[in-house]
N, C-alpha and C positions, 0 to 999 in steps of 0.2 A: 367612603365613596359610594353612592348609589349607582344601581344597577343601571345599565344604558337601556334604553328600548327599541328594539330593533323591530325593524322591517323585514319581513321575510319571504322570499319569491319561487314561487311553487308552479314550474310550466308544466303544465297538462297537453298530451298530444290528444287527436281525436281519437274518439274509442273506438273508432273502426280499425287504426292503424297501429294502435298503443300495444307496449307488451307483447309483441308477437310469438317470444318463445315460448308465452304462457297459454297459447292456442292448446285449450285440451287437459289444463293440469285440474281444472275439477269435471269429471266427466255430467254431463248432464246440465251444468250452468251455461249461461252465455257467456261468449268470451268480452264481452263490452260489458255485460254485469258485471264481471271479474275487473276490469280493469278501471271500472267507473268506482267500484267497491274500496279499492286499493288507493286510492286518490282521495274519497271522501274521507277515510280512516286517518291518513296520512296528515288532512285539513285539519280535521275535529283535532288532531292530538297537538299542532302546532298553535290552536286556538286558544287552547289550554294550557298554555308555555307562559307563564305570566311576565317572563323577558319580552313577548312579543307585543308589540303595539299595533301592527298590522299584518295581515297577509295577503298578498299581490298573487291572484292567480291569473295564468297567462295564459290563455287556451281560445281556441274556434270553436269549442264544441259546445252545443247549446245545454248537453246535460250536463256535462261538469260545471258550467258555467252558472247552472240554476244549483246545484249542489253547493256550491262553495260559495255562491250567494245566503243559501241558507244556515250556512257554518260560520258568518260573519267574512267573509272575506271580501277583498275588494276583486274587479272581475278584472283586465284588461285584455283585450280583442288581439290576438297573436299577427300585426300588425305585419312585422318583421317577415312572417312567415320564411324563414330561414334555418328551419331548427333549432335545438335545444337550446346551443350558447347565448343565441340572438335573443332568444325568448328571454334566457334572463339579462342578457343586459339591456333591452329592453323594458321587465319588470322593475328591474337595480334604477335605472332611468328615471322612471315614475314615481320611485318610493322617496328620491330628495335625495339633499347629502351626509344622509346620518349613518347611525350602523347600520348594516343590511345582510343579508345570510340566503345563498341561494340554497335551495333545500331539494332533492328530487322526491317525486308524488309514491314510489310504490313502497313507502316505507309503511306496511299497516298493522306492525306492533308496535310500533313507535309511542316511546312513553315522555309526556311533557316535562318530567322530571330529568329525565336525561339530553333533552336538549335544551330546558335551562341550565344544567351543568356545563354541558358543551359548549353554549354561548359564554358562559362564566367564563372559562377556559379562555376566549380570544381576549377579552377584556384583560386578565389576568395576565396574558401574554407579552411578546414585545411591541408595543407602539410603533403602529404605522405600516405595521407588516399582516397580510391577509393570513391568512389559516382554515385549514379543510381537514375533514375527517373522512380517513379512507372507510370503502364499505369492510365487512368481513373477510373476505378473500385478500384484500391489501390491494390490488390493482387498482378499482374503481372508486370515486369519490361518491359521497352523501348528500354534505356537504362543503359551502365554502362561504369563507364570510370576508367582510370588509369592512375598516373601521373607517370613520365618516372623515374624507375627504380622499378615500382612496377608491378610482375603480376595481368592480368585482372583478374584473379582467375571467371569465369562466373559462376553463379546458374540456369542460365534460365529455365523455365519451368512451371510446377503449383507449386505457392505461391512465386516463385519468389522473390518477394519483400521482403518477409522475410528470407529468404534463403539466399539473398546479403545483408541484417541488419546481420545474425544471424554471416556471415562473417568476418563480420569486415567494411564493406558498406557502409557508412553515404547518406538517403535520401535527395534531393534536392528541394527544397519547392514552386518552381515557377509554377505559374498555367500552361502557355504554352500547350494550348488545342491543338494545332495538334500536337505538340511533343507526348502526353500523349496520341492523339486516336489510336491505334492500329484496325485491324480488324481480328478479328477472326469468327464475324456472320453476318447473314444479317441484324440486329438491330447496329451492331458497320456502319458497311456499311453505314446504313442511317443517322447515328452519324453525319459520318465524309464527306458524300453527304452535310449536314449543313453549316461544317466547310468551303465546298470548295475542292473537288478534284481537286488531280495534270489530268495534259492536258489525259493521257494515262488512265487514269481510268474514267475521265469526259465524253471520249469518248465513252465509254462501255453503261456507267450507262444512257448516251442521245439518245444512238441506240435504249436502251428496253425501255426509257420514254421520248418518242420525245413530245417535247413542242406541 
């Protein structure tokens, strides 16, 4: 059986409002470099996922928007403007009716190796039913995927994970630590400094702690 090729939708908020509990976690950066950083690392590694055949970024913001232009991705204009869930089902919308995988942006040790696993994983699964991968903590979701003919129906947000069980969502059980590190603090930050920052975020975090 060959590999499906999925579609996958990455909504970007604008950098003025993005991340805010990250306000501060590299002292000396700007907090829109920080979070424009986090997004383009997060693009480049899903670019690199050779499951994916496209990436749907969904954002108002003119820099993310030229960033992710530059990493191949498709742009579309956060129409919805409604938040996160809208934004992907919105992006899900756009990409047609095949696979599709929403993804969130501040994944920036994210390695394309583990989320062609992860996609493996839904394919591999049971038929017809969606599946999402909680972050680290367990509460919050990553991702969430949909195989082609079923909406992504999204719950994102606080408790997440349960919220896409409570769905109809079946979780995904593979360890995949940079799939799973998300950042939302300067403690997830140092998490995923561990794991291995993508080049765009590596560079941020070696300006404020030069070797």
């Amino acid at each position: 059986m060959s590999q499906p090729t999925w579609a996958v939708v990455v909504p970007v908020k604008r950098l003025a409002v993005a991340k805010s509990r990250l306000r501060g976690a590299l002292a000396g950066v700007p907090h829109e470099e920080l979070a424009l950083a986090l997004a383009t690392d997060t693009v480049a590694a899903v670019r690199a996922c050779p499951a994916v055949a496209e990436i749907l970024v969904v954002t108002d913001d003119a820099r993310v928007a030229a960033a992710a232009l530059d990493a191949g991705a498709r742009v579309l204009p956060d129409r919805p403007g409604a938040g996160l869930n809208a934004a992907f089902r919105h992006g899900a919308a756009a990409a047609g009716g095949g696979w599709v995988a929403g993804l969130t942006a501040d994944l920036p040790a994210l390695r394309p190796a583990e989320l062609a696993a992860a996609l493996r994983a839904v394919c591999a699964g049971p038929p017809g039913v969606r599946r999402f991968v909680a972050d680290a903590p367990g509460d919050g979701t990553v991702l969430l995927a949909a195989p082609p003919g079923l909406p992504l129906d999204p719950r994102f947000g606080v408790g997440s994970a349960g919220a896409h069980a409570a769905s109809g969502a079946l979780p995904l059980a593979g360890k995949w630590p940079s799939l799973r590190r998300d950042v939302d603090t300067a403690a997830d930050l140092a998490a995923a400094v561990r794991l291995g920052l993508g080049p765009r975020t590596a560079a941020l975090a070696a300006a404020r702690c030069p070797a």
